[in-house]
C-alpha positions as CSV (number, residue, x, y, z in Angstrom):
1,X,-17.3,-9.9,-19.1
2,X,-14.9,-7.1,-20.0
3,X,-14.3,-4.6,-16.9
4,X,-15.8,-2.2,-18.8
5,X,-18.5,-4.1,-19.5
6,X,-19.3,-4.3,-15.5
7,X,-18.0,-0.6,-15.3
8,X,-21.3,0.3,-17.9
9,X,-23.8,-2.4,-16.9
10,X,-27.1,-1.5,-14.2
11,X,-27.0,-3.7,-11.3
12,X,-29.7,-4.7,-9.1
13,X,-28.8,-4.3,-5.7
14,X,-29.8,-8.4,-4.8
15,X,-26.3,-9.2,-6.1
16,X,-27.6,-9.8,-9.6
17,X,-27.8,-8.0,-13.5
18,X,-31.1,-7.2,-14.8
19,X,-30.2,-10.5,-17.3
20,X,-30.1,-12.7,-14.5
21,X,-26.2,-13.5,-13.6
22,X,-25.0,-13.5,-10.4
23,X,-22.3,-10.3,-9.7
24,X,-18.8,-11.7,-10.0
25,X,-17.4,-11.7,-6.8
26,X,-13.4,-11.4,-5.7
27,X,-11.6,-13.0,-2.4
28,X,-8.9,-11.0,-1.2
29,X,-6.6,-13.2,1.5
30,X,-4.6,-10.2,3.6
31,X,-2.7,-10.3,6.7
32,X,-2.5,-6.6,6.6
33,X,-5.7,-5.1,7.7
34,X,-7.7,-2.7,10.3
35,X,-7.1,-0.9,12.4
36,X,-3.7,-1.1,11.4
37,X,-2.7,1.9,9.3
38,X,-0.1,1.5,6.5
39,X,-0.1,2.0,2.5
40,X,-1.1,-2.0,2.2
41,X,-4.3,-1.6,4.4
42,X,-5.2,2.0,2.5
43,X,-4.9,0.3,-0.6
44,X,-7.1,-3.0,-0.1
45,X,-9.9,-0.7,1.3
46,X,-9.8,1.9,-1.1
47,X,-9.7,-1.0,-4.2
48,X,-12.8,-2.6,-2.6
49,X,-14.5,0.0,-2.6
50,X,-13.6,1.1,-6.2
51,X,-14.9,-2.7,-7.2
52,X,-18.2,-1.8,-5.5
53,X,-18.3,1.0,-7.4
54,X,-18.2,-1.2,-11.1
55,X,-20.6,-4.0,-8.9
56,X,-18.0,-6.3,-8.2
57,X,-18.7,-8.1,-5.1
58,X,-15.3,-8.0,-2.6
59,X,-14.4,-10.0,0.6
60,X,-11.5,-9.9,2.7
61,X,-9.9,-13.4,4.9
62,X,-8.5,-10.8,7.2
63,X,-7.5,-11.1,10.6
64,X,-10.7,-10.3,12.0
65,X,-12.1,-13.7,11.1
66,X,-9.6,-15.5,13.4
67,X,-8.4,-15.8,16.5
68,X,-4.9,-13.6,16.6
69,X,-1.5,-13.3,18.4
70,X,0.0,-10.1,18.1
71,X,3.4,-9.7,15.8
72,X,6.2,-9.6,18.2
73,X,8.1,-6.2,18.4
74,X,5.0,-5.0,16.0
75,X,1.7,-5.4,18.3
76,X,-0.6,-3.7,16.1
77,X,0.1,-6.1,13.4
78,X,-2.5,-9.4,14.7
79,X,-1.1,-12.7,12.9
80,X,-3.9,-15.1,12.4
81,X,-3.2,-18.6,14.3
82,X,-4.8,-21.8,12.4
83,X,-6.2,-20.2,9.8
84,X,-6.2,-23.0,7.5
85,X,-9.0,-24.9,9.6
86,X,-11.3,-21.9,8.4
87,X,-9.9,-20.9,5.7
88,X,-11.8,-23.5,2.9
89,X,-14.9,-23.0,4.5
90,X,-14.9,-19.1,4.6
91,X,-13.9,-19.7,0.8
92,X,-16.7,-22.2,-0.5
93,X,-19.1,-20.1,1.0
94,X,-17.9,-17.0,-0.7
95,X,-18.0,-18.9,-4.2
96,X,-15.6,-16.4,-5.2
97,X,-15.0,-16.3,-9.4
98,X,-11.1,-14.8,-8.3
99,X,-9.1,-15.6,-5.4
100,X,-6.3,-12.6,-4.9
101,X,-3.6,-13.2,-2.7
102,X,-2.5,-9.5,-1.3
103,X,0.4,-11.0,1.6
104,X,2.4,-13.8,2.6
105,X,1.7,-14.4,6.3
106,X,-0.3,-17.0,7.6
107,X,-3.8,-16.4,5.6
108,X,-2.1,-15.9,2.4
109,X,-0.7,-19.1,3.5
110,X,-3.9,-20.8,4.0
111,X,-5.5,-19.1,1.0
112,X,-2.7,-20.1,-1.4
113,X,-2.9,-23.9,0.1
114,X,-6.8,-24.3,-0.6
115,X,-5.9,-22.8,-4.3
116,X,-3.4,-25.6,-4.8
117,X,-5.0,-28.0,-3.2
118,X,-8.3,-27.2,-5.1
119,X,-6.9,-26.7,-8.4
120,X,-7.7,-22.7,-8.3
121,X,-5.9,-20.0,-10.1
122,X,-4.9,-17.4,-7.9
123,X,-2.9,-14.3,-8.1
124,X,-0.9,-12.1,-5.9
125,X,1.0,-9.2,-5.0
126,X,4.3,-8.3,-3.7
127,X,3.6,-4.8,-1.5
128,X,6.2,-4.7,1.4
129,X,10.0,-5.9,1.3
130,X,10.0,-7.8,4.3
131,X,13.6,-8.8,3.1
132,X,14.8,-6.0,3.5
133,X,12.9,-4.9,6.9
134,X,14.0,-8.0,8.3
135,X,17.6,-6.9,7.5
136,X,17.3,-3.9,8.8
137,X,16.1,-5.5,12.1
138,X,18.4,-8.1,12.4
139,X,21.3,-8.2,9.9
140,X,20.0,-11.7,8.5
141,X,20.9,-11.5,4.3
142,X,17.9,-10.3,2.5
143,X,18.4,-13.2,-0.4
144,X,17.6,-15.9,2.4
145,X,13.7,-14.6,2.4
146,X,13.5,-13.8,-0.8
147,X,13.9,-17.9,-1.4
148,X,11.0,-18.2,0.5
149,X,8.6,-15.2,-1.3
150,X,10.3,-17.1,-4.7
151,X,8.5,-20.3,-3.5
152,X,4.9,-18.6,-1.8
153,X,4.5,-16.8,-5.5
154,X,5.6,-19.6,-7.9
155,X,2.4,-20.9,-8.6
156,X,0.4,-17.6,-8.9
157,X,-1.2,-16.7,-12.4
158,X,0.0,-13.2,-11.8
159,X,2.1,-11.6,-9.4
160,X,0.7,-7.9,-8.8
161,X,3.7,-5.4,-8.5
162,X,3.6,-1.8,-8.5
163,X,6.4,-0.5,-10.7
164,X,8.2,-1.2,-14.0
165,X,11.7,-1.0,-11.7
166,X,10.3,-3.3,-9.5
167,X,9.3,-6.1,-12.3
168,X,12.7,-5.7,-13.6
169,X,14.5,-6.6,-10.3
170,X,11.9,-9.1,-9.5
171,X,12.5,-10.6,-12.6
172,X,16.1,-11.1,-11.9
173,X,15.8,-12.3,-9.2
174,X,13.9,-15.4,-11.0
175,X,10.4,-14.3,-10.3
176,X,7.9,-15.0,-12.7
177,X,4.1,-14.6,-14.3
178,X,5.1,-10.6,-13.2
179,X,2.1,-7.9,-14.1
180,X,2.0,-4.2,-13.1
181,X,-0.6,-2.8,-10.8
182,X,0.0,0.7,-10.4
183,X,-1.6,3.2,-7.3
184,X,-3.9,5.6,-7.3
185,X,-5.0,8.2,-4.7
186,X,-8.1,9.6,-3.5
187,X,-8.2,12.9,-4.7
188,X,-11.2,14.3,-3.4
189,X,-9.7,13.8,0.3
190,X,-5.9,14.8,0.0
191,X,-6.2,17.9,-1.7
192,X,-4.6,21.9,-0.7
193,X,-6.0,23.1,2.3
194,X,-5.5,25.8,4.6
195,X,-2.2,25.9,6.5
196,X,-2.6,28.7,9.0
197,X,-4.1,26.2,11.5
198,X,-1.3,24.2,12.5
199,X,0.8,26.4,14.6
200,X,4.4,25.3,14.2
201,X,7.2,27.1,13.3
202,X,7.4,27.3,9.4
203,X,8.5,25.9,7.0
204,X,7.1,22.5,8.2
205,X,8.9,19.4,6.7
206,X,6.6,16.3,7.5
207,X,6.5,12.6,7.0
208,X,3.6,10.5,7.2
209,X,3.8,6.8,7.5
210,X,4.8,3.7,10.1
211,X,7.5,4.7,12.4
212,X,10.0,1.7,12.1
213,X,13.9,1.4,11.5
214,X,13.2,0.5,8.0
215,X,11.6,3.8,7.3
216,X,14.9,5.6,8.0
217,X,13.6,8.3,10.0
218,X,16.9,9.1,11.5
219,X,17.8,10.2,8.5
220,X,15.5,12.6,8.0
221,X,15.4,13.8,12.0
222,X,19.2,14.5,12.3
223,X,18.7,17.2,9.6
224,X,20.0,20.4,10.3
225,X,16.6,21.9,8.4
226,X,14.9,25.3,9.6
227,X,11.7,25.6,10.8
228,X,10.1,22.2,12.3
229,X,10.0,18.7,11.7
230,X,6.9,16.5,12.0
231,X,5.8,12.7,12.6
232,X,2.5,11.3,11.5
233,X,1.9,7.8,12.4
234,X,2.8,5.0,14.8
235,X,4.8,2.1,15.0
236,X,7.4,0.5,17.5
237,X,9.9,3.4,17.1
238,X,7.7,5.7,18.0
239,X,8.2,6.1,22.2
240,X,12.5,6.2,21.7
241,X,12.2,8.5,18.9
242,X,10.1,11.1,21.3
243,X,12.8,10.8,23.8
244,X,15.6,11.2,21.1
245,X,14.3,13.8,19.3
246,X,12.1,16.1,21.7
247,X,11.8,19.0,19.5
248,X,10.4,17.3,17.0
249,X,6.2,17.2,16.5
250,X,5.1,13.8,16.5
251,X,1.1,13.9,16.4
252,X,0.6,9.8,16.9
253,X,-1.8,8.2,13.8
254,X,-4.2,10.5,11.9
255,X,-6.6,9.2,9.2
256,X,-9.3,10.2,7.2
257,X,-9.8,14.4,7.0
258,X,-7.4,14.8,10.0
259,X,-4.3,13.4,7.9
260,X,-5.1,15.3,5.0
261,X,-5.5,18.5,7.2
262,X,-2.0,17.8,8.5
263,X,-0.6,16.7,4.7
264,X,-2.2,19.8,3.7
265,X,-0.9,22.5,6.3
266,X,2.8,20.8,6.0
267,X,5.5,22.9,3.4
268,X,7.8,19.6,2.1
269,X,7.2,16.3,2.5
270,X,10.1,14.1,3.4
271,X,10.1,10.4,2.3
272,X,13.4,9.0,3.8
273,X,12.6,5.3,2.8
274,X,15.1,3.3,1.1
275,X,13.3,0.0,1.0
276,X,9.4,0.4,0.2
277,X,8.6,-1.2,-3.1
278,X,6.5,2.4,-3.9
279,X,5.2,4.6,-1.5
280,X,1.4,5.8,-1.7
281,X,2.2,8.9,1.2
282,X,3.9,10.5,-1.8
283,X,0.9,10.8,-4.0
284,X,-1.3,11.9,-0.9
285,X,1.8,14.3,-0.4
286,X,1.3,15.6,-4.1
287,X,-2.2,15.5,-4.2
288,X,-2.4,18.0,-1.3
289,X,-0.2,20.6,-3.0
290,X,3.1,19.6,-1.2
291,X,6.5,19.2,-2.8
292,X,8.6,15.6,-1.8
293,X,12.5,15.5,-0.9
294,X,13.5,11.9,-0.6
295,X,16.3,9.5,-2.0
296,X,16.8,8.5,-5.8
297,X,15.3,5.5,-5.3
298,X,13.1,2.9,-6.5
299,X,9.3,4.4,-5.3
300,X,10.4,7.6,-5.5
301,X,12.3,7.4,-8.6
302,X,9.0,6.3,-10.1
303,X,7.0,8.6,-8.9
304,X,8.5,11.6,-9.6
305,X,11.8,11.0,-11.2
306,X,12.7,13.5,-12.9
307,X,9.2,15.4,-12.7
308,X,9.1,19.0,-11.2
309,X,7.0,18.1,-8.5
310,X,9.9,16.9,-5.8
311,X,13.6,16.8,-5.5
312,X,15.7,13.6,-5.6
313,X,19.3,13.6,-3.7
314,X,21.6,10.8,-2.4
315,X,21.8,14.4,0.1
316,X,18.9,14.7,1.4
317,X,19.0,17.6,3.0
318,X,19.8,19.1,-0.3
319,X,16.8,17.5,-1.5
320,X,14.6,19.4,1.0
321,X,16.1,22.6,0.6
322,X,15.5,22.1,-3.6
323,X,12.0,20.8,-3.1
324,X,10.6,23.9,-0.9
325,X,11.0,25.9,-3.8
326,X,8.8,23.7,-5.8
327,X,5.4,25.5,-6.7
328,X,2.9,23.6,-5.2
329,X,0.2,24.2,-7.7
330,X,2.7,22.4,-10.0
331,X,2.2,19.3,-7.4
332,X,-1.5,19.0,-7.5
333,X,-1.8,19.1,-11.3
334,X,0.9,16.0,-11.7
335,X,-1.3,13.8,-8.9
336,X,-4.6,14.7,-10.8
337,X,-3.4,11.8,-12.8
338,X,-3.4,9.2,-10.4
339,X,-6.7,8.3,-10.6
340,X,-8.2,4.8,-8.7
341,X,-10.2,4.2,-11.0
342,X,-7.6,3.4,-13.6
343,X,-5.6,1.5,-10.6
344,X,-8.4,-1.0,-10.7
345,X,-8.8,-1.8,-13.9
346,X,-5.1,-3.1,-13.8
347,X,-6.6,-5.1,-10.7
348,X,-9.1,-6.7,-12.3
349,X,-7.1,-7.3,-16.1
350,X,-4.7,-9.4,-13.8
351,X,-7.4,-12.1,-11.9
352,X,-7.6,-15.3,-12.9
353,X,-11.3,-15.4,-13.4
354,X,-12.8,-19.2,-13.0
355,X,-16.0,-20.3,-14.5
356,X,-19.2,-22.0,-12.3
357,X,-17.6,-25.3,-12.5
358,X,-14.5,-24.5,-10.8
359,X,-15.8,-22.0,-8.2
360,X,-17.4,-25.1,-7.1
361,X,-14.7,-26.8,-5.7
């Protein structure tokens, strides 16, 4: 059955079609999960919904089914400990028709070793360039972890990646089986709002995300930018980031109709990244009427390019100045076509879809 043809078909709501067949059903193995708040976790949630939406039936191995340690210098992230004792179990019972593998912690791990061990197909997806952020923590070379994310995807049927760029340097880097799953955004909840409400000193140049040393928030703090500057999120920089920069507005983590109110009432948005693989707070940033000032680089570069809906400047402060002048009308109209509903189509034309026989294993 064709994703469209589940897009178009009447379900029942007993988890089978009016011919009979039981609703095809997907396993997603993720470390990354609530209440953590990041682009990876956003994503997964909003794509299971959109597969309810075309009666798909979704689960998630998350955290949550096992007993967890928290990530050292990252305690909101909760590693999983043994989850391979559960793991087949959880699976069988499931009798999923596609097994997705969305990280490569522990349960992606455990997921990935049933597959093989099973004879399942699985795919995956390459979302966070823990390379790099390790790097940037502790000066170890990138290409020694990327020998390891070469071996966790080797066997997958499709590796899930969000750009063209990023095939391309996947691909050199000898990666394989590569297919593109692009990102959506929800566009009834980040949309213009009013900005009187938020009582800052204007204009207001924002970011939105984790607040880590591989987001590269100094960058964008040491500014010299009128008007204020503003944090939205959390993350293990956060407390000696309040003490170095006091005059900055950090508001903690905001999500649902609170972060786009604060999307919304900002004037740029500022994504000072060098090392995420896309970066969905863009979109959300665009889709709320607000220009983006952020490095030429892969994410951005994809994004917006050469688009005039955000500036791109090895200067960034450049970049700022340029993109405040943007007309945020101009914004909205470009992120009208991000739609989710196209972003899961590609999701579901990548799984390796098994018949009865194999599910059974």
């Amino acid at each position: 059955m064709t994703i469209t043809e589940f897009s178009q078909a009447k379900w029942t709501p007993d988890s089978r079609s009016q011919n009979g067949h039981r609703k095809r059903r997907v396993l997603v193995a993720t470390d990354a999960w609530k209440p953590q708040i990041n682009g990876v976790v956003r994503t997964l949630d909003i794509l299971g919904k959109e597969l309810e939406k075309i009666d798909i039936e979704i689960k998630y191995l998350e955290p949550g089914l096992f007993s967890t340690l928290p990530l050292p210098s990252y305690p909101e992230i909760k590693l999983a400990l043994n989850p391979w004792w559960h793991t087949p179990d959880i699976i069988r019972e499931f009798g999923p028709d596609a097994i997705h593998i969305a990280t490569e912690g522990p349960i992606g791990l455990a997921a990935r070793r049933y597959c093989l061990q099973n004879g399942r197909a699985f795919t995956t997806s390459f979302h966070t360039r823990f390379p790099e952020y390790i790097h940037a923590r502790t000066g170890l070379p990138p290409h020694w972890f990327y020998k390891y994310l070469q071996w966790f995807h080797g066997p997958t049927s499709g590796l899930m990646v969000t750009t063209s760029t990023l095939m391309k340097e996947l691909e050199g880097y000898g990666f394989a089986n590569l297919r593109l799953w692009e990102r959506g955004v929800d566009l009834d909840l980040f949309r213009p709002q009013d900005k009187s409400w938020l009582k800052l000193s204007r204009p207001i140049w924002s970011y939105v995300g984790r607040v880590a040393v591989e987001k590269n928030l100094e960058a964008f703090l040491d500014l010299d930018l009128p008007g204020s500057k503003m944090i939205v999120g959390d993350g293990p920089q956060l407390a000696s980031l309040k003490e170095q920069y006091p005059h900055v507005h950090f508001t903690g983590p905001k999500t649902g109709q609170e972060l786009s109110a604060y999307y919304a009432a900002s004037d740029c948005f500022v994504f000072p990244s060098k090392t995420d693989t896309f970066g969905l707070v863009i979109l959300e940033a665009l889709a709320s009427g607000v220009p983006v000032a952020a490095y030429p680089v892969q994410g951005p570069n994809n994004i917006i390019g050469d688009r005039p809906v955000g500036a791109l400047n090895e200067d960034l402060r450049a970049a700022c100045m340029a993109a405040l002048q943007i007309d945020p009308a101009r914004c909205r109209e470009y992120a009208l076509r991000f739609s989710w509903s196209a972003c899961t189509e590609q999701f579901v034309g990548n799984l390796a879809f098994q018949e009865s026989s194999a599910r059974a294993a």
